[in-house]
C-alpha positions in Angstrom: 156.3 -45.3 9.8 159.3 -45.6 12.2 162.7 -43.6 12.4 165.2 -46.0 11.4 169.1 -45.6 11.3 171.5 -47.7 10.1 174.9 -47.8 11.4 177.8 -50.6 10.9 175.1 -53.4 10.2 172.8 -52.4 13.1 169.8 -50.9 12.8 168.5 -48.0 15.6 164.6 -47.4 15.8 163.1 -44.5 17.2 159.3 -45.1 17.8 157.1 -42.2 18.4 154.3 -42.2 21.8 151.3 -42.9 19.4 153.4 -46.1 18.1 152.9 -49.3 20.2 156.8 -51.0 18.4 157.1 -55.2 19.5 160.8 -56.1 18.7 161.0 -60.5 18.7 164.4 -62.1 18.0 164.3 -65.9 17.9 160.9 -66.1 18.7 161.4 -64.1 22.1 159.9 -60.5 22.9 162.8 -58.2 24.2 160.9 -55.2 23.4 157.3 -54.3 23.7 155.9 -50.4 24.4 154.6 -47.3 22.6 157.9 -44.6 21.9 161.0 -46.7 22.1 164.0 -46.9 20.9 166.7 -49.4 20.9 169.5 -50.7 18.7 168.8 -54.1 16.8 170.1 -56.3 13.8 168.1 -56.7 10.5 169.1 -60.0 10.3 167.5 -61.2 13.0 164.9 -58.8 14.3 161.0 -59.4 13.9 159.9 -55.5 14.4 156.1 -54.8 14.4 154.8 -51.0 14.6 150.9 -50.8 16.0 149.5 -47.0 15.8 147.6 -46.3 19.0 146.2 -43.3 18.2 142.4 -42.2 17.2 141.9 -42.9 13.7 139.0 -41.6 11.6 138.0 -43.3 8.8 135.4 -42.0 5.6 133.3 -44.2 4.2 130.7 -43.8 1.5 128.5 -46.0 0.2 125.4 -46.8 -1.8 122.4 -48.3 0.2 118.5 -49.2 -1.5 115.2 -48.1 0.8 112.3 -50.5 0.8 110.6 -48.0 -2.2 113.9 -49.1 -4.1 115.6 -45.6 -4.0 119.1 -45.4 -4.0 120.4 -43.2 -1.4 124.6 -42.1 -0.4 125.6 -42.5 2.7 128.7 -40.3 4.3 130.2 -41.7 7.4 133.3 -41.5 9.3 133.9 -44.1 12.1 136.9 -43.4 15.2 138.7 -46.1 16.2 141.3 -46.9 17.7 143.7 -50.4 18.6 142.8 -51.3 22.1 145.4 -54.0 22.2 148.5 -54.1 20.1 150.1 -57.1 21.1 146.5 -59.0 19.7 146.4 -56.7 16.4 149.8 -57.5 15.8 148.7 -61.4 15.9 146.0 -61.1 14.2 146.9 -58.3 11.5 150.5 -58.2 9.9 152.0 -54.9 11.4 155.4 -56.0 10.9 157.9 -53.1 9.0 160.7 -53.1 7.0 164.2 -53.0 9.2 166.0 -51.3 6.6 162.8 -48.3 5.9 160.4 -48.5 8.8 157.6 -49.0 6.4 155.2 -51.8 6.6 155.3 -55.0 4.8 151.5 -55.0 4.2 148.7 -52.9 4.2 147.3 -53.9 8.1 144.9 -50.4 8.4 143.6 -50.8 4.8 142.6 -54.3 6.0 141.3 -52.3 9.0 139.4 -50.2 7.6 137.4 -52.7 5.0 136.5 -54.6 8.1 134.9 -51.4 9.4 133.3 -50.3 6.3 131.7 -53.4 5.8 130.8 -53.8 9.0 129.1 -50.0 8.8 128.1 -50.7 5.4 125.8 -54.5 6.6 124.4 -52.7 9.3 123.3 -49.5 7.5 121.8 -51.3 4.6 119.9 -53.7 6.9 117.9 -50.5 8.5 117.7 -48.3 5.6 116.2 -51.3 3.4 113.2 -51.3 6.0 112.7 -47.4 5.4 110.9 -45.6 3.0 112.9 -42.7 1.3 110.7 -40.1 2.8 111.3 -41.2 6.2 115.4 -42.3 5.3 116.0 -38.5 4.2 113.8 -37.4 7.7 114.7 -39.8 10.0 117.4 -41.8 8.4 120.8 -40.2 9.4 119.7 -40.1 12.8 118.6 -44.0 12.6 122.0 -45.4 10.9 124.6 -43.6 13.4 122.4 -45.4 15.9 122.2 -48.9 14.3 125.7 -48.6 13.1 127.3 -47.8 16.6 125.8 -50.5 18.0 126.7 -52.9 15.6 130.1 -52.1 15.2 130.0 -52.2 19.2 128.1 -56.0 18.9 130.7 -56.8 16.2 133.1 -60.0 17.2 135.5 -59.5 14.9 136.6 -55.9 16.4 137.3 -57.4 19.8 139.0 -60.2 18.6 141.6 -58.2 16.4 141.9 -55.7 18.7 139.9 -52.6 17.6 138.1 -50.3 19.4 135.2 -48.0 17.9 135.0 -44.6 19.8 132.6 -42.9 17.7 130.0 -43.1 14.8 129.0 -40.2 12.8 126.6 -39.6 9.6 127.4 -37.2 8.2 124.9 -37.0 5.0 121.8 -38.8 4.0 121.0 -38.3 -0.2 119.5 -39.5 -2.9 120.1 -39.4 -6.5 120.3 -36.4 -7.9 116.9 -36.6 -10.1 115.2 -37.9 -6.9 116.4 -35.1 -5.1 115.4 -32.3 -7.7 112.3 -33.8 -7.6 111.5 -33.7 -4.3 112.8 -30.2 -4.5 110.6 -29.1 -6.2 107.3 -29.0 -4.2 109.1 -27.2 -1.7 110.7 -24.8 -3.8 107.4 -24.1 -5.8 106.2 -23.3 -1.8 108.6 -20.9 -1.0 108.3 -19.7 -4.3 104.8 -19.1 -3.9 105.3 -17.9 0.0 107.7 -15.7 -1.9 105.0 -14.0 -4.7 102.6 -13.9 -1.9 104.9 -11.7 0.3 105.6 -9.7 -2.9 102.1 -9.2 -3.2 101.3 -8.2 -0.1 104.8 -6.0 0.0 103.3 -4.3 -3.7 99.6 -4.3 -1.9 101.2 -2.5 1.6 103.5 -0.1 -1.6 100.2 0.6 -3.3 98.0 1.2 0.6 100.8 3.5 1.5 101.1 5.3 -1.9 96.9 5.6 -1.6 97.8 6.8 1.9 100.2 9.3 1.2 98.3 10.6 -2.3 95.5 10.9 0.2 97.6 13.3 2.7 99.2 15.2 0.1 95.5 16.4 -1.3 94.2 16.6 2.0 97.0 18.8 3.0 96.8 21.1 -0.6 92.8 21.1 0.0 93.7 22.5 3.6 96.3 24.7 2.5 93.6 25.9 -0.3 91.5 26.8 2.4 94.0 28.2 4.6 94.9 30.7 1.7 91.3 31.7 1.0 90.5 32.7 4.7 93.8 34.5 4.2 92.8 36.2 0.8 89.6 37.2 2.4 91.4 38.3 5.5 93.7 40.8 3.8 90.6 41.7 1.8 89.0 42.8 4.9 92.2 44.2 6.0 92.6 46.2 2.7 88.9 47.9 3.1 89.3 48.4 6.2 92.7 50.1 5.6 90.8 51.9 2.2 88.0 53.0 5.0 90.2 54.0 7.7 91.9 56.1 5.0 88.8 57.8 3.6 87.7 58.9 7.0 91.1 60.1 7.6 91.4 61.9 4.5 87.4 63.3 5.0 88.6 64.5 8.1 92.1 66.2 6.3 89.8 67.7 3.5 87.3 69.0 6.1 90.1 70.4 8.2 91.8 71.9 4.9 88.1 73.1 3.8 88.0 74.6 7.5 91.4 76.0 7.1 90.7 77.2 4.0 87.2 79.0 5.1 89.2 80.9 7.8 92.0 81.6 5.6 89.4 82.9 3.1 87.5 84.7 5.6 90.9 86.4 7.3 92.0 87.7 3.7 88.6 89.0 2.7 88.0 90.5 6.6 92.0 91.8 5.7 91.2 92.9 2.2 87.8 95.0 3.2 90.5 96.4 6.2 92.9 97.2 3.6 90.3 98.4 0.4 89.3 100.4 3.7 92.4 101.8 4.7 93.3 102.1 0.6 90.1 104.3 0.3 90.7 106.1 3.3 94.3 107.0 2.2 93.3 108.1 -1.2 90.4 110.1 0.1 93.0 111.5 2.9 95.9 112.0 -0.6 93.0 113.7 -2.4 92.1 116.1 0.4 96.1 117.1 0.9 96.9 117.2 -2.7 93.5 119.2 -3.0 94.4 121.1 -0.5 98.1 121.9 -1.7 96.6 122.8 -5.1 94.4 125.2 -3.6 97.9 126.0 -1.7 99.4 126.6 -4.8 96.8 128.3 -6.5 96.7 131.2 -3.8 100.4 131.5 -2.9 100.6 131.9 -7.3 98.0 134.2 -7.2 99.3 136.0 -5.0 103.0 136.9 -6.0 104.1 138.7 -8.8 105.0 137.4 -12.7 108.6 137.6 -12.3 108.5 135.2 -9.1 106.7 132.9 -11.7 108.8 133.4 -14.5 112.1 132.3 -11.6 110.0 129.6 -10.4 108.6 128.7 -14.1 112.6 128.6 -14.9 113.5 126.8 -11.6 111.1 123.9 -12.4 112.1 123.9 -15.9 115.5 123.8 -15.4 114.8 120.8 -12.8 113.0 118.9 -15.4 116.1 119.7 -18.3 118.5 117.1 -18.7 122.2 117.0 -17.5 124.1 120.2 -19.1 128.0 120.4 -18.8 128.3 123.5 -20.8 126.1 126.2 -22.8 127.5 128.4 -25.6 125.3 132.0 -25.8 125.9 133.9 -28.6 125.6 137.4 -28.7 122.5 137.3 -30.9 120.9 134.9 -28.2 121.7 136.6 -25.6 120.8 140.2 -27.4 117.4 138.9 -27.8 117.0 137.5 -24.9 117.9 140.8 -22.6 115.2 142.1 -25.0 112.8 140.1 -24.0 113.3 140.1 -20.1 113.2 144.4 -20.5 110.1 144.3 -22.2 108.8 141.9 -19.7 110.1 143.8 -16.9 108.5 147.4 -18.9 105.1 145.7 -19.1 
């Protein structure tokens, strides 16, 4: 759409570069060019816009293969208008001088003429096709038969057009054909799938078997490893219980040894002492034997007063402790009585 603006009943168009504007006034051309811009008067001005620019155009259509399946194609076809000046002849590009919009609808008008252009070609291959080889081979097939019809196509020349590309984008068929034909190959992967679950649970259960396998291998190892050792520290224990016998035979014969010398020193030191004991007593017996016979003579020998003294002496040795004596007379009397008569006799 172009820039108009209006000022004092004159019209200014700004065009843009992707814009091919052809301004006539009385049947002449005064201007003709992509992005211009001039002053004109609606009254008199013929002003057609032509867009130069790459276009895409969608189409989507139904088409039948030669098994009579319907099948959608998605397309989009780039064009572009080669020559404006023949496009504005052929096609009515002319705009409003008051809005810059078009009169009529020139690229809808376009863009059947493509489509059905697309649309003849595509059908003619794809009726010739089975659906299995359409839904293969078929997108690949149509962008190829369509590109060269639309490039063999008269009418595109002759209005100006140019077709710059063809693509396919999709290639289907109803959607009950479709799930159908789904199906086989998703009952293969889903078979693929249980299979390789299967074999996963088989390789699980192998490894399981594997490691259940280790585990009792290692316990039956361990089991032997701790009966060597039980009878290892049996072995060590008697030989410890021997060692210790024979060391405590050898203690108890030392101590028995010990013992027989230290039983043999005191009976060899009590026969010396019962020896020297005997030998004492017989040596007391002899002095006291020989004091007594002493005594006897040296008694015998002095008088019965030195007795009676030493009889008194020894007495008064033997008498306990006396702090004082009382002597009556009548003690005393009888006393010095009896020492004169003793002393008379």
């Amino acid at each position: 759409m172009a820039d108009i603006t209006r000022r004092l009943g004159w019209r200014h168009l700004r065009g843009a570069p992707t814009a091919h504007v052809r301004h006539h006034r009385g049947g002449k051309l005064l201007h003709d060019g992509p992005g211009l811009s001039f002053w004109f008067r609606a009254l008199t001005a013929a002003v057609s816009e032509v867009p130069v620019d790459d276009r895409e155009l969608a189409m989507t259509f139904h088409a039948r293969t030669s098994d009579f399946q319907d099948v959608a194609v998605q397309a989009t076809v780039t064009y572009r208008v080669s020559d404006p000046a023949l496009a504005a002849a052929r096609l009515d590009f002319s705009i409003d001088p008051d809005t810059g919009v078009w009169r009529g609808a020139p690229l809808e008008q376009l863009g059947t003429l493509l489509t059905e252009t697309a649309q003849q070609h595509a059908l003619d291959v794809l009726a010739r096709t089975t659906l299995a080889a359409a839904l293969v081979d078929g997108v690949a097939a149509v962008r190829e038969r369509v590109a060269v019809g639309l490039g063999a196509e008269p009418r595109l020349p002759a209005t100006g057009i140019e077709v710059v590309a063809v693509r396919v984008v999709a290639l289907r068929p109803e959607p009950e054909v479709e799930r159908a034909l789904r199906t086989p190959a998703r009952e293969l992967i889903q078979q693929e799938a249980d299979r390789a679950t299967y074999e996963r649970r088989a390789v699980a259960v192998e490894r399981e078997r594997a490691i259940a396998e280790n585990e009792l291998d290692s316990q039956i190892e361990l089991a032997r490893r701790e009966e060597q050792l039980v009878d290892q520290r049996g072995t060590n224990a008697r030989r410890e219980a021997e060692e210790h016998a024979a060391a405590d035979a050898v203690r108890a014969g030392a101590e028995a040894a010990r013992t027989v010398r230290l039983a043999d020193a005191e009976a060899a030191r009590s026969v010396r002492l019962a020896r020297a004991e005997a030998e004492g007593a017989r040596e007391v017996g002899e002095a006291r034997a020989q004091a007594q016979a002493a005594w006897l003579r040296v008694h015998g020998e002095v008088d019965v007063a030195t007795l009676h003294a030493l009889t008194g002496t020894r007495l008064a040795e033997n008498l306990p402790n006396i702090e004082s004596v009382t002597v009556s007379p009548d003690v005393l009397t009888g006393l010095l009585a009896r020492f004169g008569a003793g002393e008379r006799a």
